[in-house]
N, C-alpha and C positions, 0 to 999 in steps of 0.2 A: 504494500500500500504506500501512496506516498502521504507526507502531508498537506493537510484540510484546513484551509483560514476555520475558523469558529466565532471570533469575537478580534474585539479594537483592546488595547492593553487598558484604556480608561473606560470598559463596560464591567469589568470586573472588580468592586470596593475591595479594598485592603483586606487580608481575614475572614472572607467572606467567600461564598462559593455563586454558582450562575452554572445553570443548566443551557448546554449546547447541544446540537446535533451534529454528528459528522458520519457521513456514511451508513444512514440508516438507523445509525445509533445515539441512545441517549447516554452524552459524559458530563459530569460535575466538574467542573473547571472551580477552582481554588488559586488563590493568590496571597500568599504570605511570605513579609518580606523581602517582596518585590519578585520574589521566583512563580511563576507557572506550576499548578500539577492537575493532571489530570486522573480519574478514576471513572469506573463506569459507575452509574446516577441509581444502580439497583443495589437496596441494600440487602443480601445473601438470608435473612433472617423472616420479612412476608412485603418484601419488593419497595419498602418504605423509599423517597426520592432524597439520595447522598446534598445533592446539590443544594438543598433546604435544608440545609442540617448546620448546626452552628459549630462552629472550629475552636479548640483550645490547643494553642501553638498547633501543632500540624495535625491533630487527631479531628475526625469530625465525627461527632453525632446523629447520628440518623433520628430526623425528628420524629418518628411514628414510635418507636418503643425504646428508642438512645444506646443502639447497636454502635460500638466506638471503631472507625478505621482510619490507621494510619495514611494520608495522603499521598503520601512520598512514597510505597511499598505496597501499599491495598491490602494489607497483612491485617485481621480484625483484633481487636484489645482484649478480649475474651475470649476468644474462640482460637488457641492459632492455628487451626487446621482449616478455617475458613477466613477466603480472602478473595477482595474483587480485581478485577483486571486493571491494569493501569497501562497509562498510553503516553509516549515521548511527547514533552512538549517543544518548541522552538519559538519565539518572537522573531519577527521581520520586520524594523521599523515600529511602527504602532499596530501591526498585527501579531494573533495570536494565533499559532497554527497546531492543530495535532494530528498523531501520524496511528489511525484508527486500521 
């Protein structure tokens, strides 16, 4: 696959996540301390949306039942045998691209 624009680097708040599409697929994009990451937006637990979910330092909460995944790894805080996909990110300019 190559990489997929998704979003402008000022559509995504500081700490905060935003639901993209790329390729048919729905990814939580996440921005902390100015890095990129991306995860897929289903949380592994009853499909609650990653992307809505509130972030402490790099972990996010799944807001439907507060299933904790590391951003950076998609590796879950409770479970470590469960874990979602993650996707390279890259900026180009004021875009945000990822390679789905």
């Amino acid at each position: 696959m190559a990489f997929v624009k998704v979003a402008n680097v000022n559509d995504v708040p500081e700490s905060e996540g935003k639901i993209v599409k790329a390729n048919g697929r729905e990814i939580a994009l996440f921005k902390v301390q100015g890095q990129f990451y991306a995860i897929d937006n289903t949380c592994k637990h009853q499909g609650g949306p990653l992307g809505e979910g509130w972030l402490e330092d790099s972990i996010v909460n799944c807001p439907w039942h507060g299933w904790r995944y590391d951003i950076k790894t998609g590796q879950n805080q409770m479970f470590p045998n469960v874990k979602v996909d993650t996707f390279p990110v890259k900026v180009e300019g004021s875009d945000v691209l990822i390679d789905v």
